[in-house]
C-alpha positions in Angstrom: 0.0 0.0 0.0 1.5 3.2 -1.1 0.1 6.4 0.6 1.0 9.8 1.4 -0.5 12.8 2.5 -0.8 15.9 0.0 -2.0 19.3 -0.5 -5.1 20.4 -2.8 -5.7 23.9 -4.0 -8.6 24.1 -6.0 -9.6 27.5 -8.4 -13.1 28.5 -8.0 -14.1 27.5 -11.2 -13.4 23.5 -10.1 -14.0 23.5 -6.3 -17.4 22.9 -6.8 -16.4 19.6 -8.8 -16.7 16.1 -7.1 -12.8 15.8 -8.4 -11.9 13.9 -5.1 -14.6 11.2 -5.5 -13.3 10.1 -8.5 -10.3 9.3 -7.3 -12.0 6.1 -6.1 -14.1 5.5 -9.1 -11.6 6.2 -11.7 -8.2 4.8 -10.2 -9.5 2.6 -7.2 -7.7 5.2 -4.8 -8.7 5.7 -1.1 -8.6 8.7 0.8 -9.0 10.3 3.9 -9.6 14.1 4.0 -7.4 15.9 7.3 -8.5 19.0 6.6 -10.4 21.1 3.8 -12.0 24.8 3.5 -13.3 26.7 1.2 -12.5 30.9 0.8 -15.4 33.6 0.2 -13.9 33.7 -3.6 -14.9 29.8 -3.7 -11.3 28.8 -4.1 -10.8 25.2 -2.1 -7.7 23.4 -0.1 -7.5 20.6 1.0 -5.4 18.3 3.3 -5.9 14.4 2.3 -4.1 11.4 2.8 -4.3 9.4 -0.4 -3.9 5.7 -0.7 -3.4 3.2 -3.3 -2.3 -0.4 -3.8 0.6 0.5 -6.0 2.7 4.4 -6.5 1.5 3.9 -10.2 -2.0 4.4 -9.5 -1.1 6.8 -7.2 0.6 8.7 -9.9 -2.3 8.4 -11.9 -4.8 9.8 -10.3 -2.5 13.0 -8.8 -2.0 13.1 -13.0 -5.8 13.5 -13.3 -5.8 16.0 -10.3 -3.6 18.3 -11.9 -5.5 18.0 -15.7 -8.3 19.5 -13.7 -7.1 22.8 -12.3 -5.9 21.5 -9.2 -2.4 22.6 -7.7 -0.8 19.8 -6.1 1.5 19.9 -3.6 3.5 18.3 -0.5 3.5 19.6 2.9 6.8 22.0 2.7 7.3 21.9 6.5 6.8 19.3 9.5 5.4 19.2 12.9 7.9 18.7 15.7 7.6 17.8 19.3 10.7 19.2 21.8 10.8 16.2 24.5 12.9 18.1 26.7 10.0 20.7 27.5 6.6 18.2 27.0 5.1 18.0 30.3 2.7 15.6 28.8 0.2 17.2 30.1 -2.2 15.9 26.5 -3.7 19.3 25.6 -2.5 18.7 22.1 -4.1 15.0 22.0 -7.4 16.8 22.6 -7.3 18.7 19.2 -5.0 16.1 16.9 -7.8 15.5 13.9 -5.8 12.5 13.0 -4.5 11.2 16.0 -0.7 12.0 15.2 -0.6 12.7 18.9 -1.8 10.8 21.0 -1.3 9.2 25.1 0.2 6.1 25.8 -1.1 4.4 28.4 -1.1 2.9 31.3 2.7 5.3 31.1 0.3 8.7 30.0 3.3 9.7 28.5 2.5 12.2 24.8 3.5 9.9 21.6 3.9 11.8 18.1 3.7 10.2 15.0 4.7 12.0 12.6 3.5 9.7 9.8 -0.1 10.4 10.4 0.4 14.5 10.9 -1.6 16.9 8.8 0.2 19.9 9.6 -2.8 21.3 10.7 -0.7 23.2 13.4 -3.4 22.9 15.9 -1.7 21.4 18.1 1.1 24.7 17.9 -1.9 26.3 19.1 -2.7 24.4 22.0 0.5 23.7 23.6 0.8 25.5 27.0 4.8 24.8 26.7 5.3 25.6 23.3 6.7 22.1 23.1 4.9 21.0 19.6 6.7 23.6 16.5 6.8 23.8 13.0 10.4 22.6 11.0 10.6 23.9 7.3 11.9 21.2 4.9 13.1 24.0 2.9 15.6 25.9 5.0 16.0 23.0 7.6 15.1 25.7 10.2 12.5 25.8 13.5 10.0 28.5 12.4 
């Protein structure tokens, strides 16, 4: 099973389009939608995590993606966690829409895997310790 989370950005004049479900109809892909939006000038994003039985399909239906107006891209920066200042105290758990973080039990110690992130940065957000930040793939730098 290949999979791998991307990034959707849809025009207005294709955001309306049930592009997505044909994924699964038209290449036998599954997917799991993270996070999606759309702006007040009907433009779309999207977060999913895309999965097929082999990278050619995979290829595939990203090629039919991008025939249709849609900018595809990878997540350019990464979700860290700082053990030296988690308290573990779970606030991030709480808002993690796909479970990257989560609490380990019986030891309630804070797990991250990084795998399953979304770079939603919620959990940035929530952090009373600042211990979760964001890495840039780019410039290998904390932002």
């Amino acid at each position: 099973m290949y999979s791998k989370i991307i990034i959707l950005h849809f025009p207005a004049e294709v955001a309306q389009k049930a592009l997505v479900c044909q994924l699964t109809i038209k290449f036998d892909l599954m997917f799991n939608i993270l996070n999606a939006r759309i702006s007040n000038r009907k433009e779309g994003f999207m977060v999913l995590e895309l999965s097929s039985a082999t990278r050619s399909g995979f290829n595939q239906g990203v090629k039919f993606l991008k025939d249709q107006g849609v900018e595809v891209s990878n997540p350019e920066q990464q979700i860290f966690k700082d053990e030296e200042i988690c308290t573990h105290c779970g606030a991030c758990t709480a808002v993690c829409p796909t479970e990257a973080l989560y609490i380990k039990r019986p030891e309630m110690e804070v797990i991250f895997n990084k795998d399953k992130c979304s770079v939603c940065e919620l959990c940035i957000l929530t952090c009373p310790t600042r211990a979760m930040g964001l890495f840039s793939k780019n410039t290998e730098e904390v932002i």
